[in-house]
C-alpha positions, 0 to 999 in steps of 0.5 A, a space after each residue: 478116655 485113657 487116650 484123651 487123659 494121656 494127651 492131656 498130661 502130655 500138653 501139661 508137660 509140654 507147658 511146664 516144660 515151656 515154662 521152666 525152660 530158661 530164655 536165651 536173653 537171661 540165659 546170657 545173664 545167667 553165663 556173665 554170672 557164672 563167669 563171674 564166679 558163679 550164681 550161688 557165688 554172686 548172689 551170696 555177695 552182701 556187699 560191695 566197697 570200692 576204693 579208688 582214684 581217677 578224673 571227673 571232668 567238668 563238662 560244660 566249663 572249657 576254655 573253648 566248646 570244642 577244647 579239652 574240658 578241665 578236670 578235677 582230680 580224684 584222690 580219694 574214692 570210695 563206694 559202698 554198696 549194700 546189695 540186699 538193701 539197695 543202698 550206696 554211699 560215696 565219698 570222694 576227694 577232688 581237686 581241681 587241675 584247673 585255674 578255680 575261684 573257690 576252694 581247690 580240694 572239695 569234699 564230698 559225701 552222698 547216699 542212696 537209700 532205696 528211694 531216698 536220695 541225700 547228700 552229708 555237709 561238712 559238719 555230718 548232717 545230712 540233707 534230702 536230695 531231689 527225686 532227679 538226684 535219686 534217679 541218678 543214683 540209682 543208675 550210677 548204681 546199676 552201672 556196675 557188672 555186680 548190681 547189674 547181674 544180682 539185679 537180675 538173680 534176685 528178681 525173676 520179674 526184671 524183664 530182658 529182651 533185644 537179645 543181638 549181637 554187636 561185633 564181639 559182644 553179645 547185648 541185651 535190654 534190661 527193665 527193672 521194674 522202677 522204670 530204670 531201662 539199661 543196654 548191658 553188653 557182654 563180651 563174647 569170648 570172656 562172657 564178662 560185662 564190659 559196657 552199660 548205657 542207659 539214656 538220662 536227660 540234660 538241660 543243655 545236651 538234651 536226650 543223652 547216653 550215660 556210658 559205663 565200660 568195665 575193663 581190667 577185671 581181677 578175683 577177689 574171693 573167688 568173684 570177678 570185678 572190674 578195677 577199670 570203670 570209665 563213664 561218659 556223657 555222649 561223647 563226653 568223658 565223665 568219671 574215670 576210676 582206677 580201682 585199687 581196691 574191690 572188697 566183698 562182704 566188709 562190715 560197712 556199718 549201717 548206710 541207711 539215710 538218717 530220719 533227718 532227710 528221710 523225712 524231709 520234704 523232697 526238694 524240687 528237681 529245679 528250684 524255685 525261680 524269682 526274678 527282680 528286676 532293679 534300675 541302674 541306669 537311664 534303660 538299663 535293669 538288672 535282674 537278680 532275685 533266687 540264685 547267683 545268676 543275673 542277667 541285665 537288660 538294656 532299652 533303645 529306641 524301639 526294642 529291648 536287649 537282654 544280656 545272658 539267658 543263663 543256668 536252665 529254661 525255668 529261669 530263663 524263661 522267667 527273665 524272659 517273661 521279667 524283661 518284657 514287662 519292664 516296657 512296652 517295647 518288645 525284646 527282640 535280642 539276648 547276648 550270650 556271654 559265652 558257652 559255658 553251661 550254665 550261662 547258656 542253660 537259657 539257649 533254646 528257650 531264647 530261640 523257641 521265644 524268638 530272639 536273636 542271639 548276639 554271641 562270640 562267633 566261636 560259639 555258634 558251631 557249638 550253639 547250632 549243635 545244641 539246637 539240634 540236638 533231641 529233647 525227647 525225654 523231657 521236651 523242653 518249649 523249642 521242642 514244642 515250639 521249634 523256631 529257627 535260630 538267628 544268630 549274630 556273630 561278634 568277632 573282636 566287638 560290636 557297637 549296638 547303637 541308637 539315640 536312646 542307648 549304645 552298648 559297645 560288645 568287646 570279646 575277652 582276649 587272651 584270658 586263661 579260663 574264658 576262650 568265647 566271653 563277650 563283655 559289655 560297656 556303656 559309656 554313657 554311664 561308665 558301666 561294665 557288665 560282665 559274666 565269668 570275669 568277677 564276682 565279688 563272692 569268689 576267693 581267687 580271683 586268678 584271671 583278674 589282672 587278665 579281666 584288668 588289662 583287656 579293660 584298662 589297656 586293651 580296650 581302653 575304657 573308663 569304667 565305674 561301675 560293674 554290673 555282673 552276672 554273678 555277684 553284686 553290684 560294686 563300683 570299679 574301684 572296688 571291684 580293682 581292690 578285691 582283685 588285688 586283694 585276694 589270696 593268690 593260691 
C-alpha cells in the first residue's frame, strides 16, 4: 500500500512538473522580454508615446501600376498607447509630395478603445468608426515589440505555436484570443523582435501580408524600443516611421472613446450603395445616387457598354444590376478608365458577371495580376464564381461604332498624374465622359490645362458637355472656366 501511495505522489509530480514547466514557443517570448529589458521591467510599462516623422505611400494611385507610388509626408506623428486598457491614439500631419486636388497638408486623429473604433474631425468631435476600421487597428496596435510582448506576459491564455527557425531568426504564431493571428519573428543573436506579419484582406489586392520590421532599437529607462518601424502591404511600402522619440509611462491623459461614439451605431465596413440611373442623351445614362463615384452607360444595336465599375464589388455589382435594366439588350462590355483603385474596385465583379474589359494596354499586366490573386479571407463573386477574363487592349484610341452609337476611346496623353486613362467621346452629342481628369468639386485643379490640350489640340474635338465619373454634370465651357479659375497652389 505504501508502495503504491509512493508511485502515486510521484506521477503527481511528474505532472505538475509538466505543467509548470514553460514551452520552448513562450520560452522565446519570455527571452525577447528579457532582452528587452527584462519581464517584471516590460510588464511594469503603462504606457507607450511615440513621436515620429516618416512616408505613407498612397497605394493604389501612381502614375503607371508598376511605377513609384506617390507619398504623403509625415511631419508630425504621434501614437499613445495605454497597455493596461488597450487603447490607442494617433495623430498625424501629412502632406502630399505629389500633384493633389484637395488640400495639400491634412490632418488627422483616430482612436481605439478596447473594441471601439473612432476617428476626431476637425472641430474635436468624435465619430464612430466601422468594425473593419477596429480590426485594423487593433493590429496596428499589435504590431509593435512592446504590445506584442506584454500581450503575451499579461495573458497566459494567448496561445504560441509553430516554433521554426527562418535563417538568423527564430518565429513564432501568435493567437490572442479575439481572433487576431500574428507571425513574430526574433533575431537570434539580439533575440529582439525584428518583424511581425499578419494577414488582412483588400477589396483590390485580396488576401495580403501587413508587414512590420523593428530596426534601429535604443533604451529608454532601461527598456529596449525600436525607432525604425517600416510597414508594408505585400510588396507595397505602407508607413515608414523614424521615431525621434520613445517615451515610457507619460501622463497621457484619458484615451477612452468619448460616450458620443461609444455609443453610437457602428457604421457598416461598406456603405450602403444606391444607384440612379439619369438620361443625357439618345442611349446614353449616367449613373450617379450614394458616393462621388459614377459610371455611364452606353446603348448600340444590340448590346450595352458600360463606362467604369469603380470603388468596390458592393457598388460595382449594383451598376452592374442598374445597367441591365435600363433595356433589354444585354450588357456585354465595361471600359475601365485606368488603374487606380478605386476606379478598378469593380474588376473581378466585371469578370465574374462576364464582361469584357475595354482597358488602356498598359493596365492589363496589372489587371491579370489582380484576377489572379487569392481572395481567401473574404471570398468575393470571381472567388465563387471564376470566369476567365476577356480583355480588349486600346493603344492610342478605339472607335466602338454601330448604327445606334459611336463611342470614340482616346488614351490621355503625356498628363503628370494619369499614366493608363482612357477617356470617352461621342460625337453625335459633343459628350465627353471622363474619369480622374475633372471634378467639379476639387480645389486644384493641377493637370487641367494638360485635360485642355489632349482635348482641344490633340484630339481635336467639339465638346459640349462633360459627363464625369466624379462631380456633376457641367457643360464644356464651364468646366474650361473652373479649370482656369482656380487657385494654382
Amino acid at each position: 500500500m505504501k508502495k503504491f501511495i509512493g508511485l502515486m505522489g510521484v506521477a503527481v509530480l511528474v505532472v505538475a512538473a509538466a505543467c509548470n514547466r514553460t514551452s520552448s514557443e513562450r520560452q522565446t517570448i519570455l527571452d525577447a522580454a528579457d532582452a528587452m529589458g527584462g519581464r517584471d521591467k516590460v510588464a511594469a510599462i503603462k504606457t507607450l508615446t511615440i513621436q515620429g516623422e516618416g512616408d505613407a505611400p498612397n497605394v493604389g494611385q501612381n502614375t503607371m501600376p508598376d511605377g513609384e507610388l506617390p507619398n504623403w509626408k509625415v511631419t508630425q506623428f504621434t501614437r499613445t498607447i495605454d497597455l493596461q486598457h488597450h487603447r490607442m491614439r494617433m495623430q498625424q500631419v501629412r502632406t502630399a509630395q505629389f500633384l493633389y486636388a484637395a488640400a495639400n497638408t491634412q490632418r488627422q486623429a483616430q482612436g481605439l478603445d478596447g473594441d471601439v473604433a473612432f476617428n476626431i474631425v476637425a472641430d474635436g468631435k468624435a465619430t464612430r468608426a466601422s468594425e473593419s476600421a477596429m480590426r485594423d487597428r487593433r493590429i496596428e496596435m499589435l504590431h509593435h515589440p512592446l504590445v506584442i510582448v506584454r500581450t503575451v506576459l499579461d495573458d497566459p491564455q494567448v496561445k504560441i505555436s509553430g516554433l521554426r527557425t527562418a535563417g538568423d531568426q527564430t518565429v513564432v504564431e501568435i493567437e490572442t484570443g479575439k481572433d487576431e493571428h500574428v507571425t513574430l519573428a526574433i533575431d537570434n543573436a539580439t533575440k529582439l523582435p525584428s518583424r511581425m506579419t499578419s494577414m488582412s484582406y483588400n477589396a483590390n489586392l485580396g488576401d495580403v501580408a501587413i508587414d512590420t520590421a523593428f530596426d534601429d532599437y535604443e533604451t529608454v529607462d532601461g527598456v529596449k524600443l525600436p525607432k525604425r518601424i517600416t510597414t508594408k502591404i505585400d510588396r507595397y511600402p505602407q508607413f515608414d516611421v523614424h521615431v525621434t522619440r520613445n517615451i515610457l509611462d507619460a501622463d497621457v491623459g484619458d484615451l477612452a472613446a468619448p460616450e458620443s461614439a461609444r455609443t453610437a451605431t457602428v457604421p457598416p465596413s461598406v456603405a450602403p450603395v444606391t444607384v440612379t440611373a439619369m438620361p443625357v442623351a439618345k442611349g446614353i445614362w449616367w449613373l450617379a445616387g450614394s458616393g462621388n463615384h459614377r459610371s455611364v452607360v452606353f446603348e448600340f444595336d444590340d448590346h450595352l457598354v458600360l463606362f467604369e465599375v469603380p470603388v468596390n464589388q458592393a457598388r460595382s455589382k449594383a451598376v452592374i444590376d442598374k445597367a441591365r435594366t435600363l433595356s433589354p439588350k444585354p450588357l456585354t462590355q465595361v471600359i475601365v478608365s485606368h488603374h487606380h483603385f478605386d476606379h478598378s474596385g469593380g474588376l473581378r465583379v466585371a469578370v465574374a458577371e462576364g464582361l469584357t474589359v475595354i482597358t488602356y494596354k498598359d493596365n492589363i499586366p496589372f489587371f491579370k495580376e489582380l484576377l489572379a490573386r487569392k481572395h481567401s479571407i473574404v471570398p468575393d463573386e470571381l472567388a465563387l464564381h471564376p470566369q476567365e477574363a476577356r480583355f480588349v487592349a486600346v493603344d492610342d484610341s478605339l472607335n466602338l461604332k454601330d448604327n445606334s452609337m459611336e463611342v470614340q476611346l482616346y488614351h490621355l496623353l503625356d498628363n503628370p498624374r494619369e499614366g493608363t486613362n482612357l477617356f470617352a467621346y461621342v460625337p453625335r452629342d459633343r459628350i465627353l465622359v471622363q474619369a480622374d481628369l475633372y471634378d467639379s468639386t476639387w480645389q486644384f485643379h493641377h493637370w487641367g490645362e494638360n485635360v485642355i490640350n489632349n482635348i482641344e489640340q490633340i484630339r481635336k474635338l467639339k465638346v459640349d458637355k462633360q459627363v464625369p465619373v466624379h462631380g456633376e454634370i457641367q457643360s464644356y465651357a464651364e468646366m474650361v472656366k473652373t479649370i482656369r479659375s482656380a487657385p494654382k497652389n
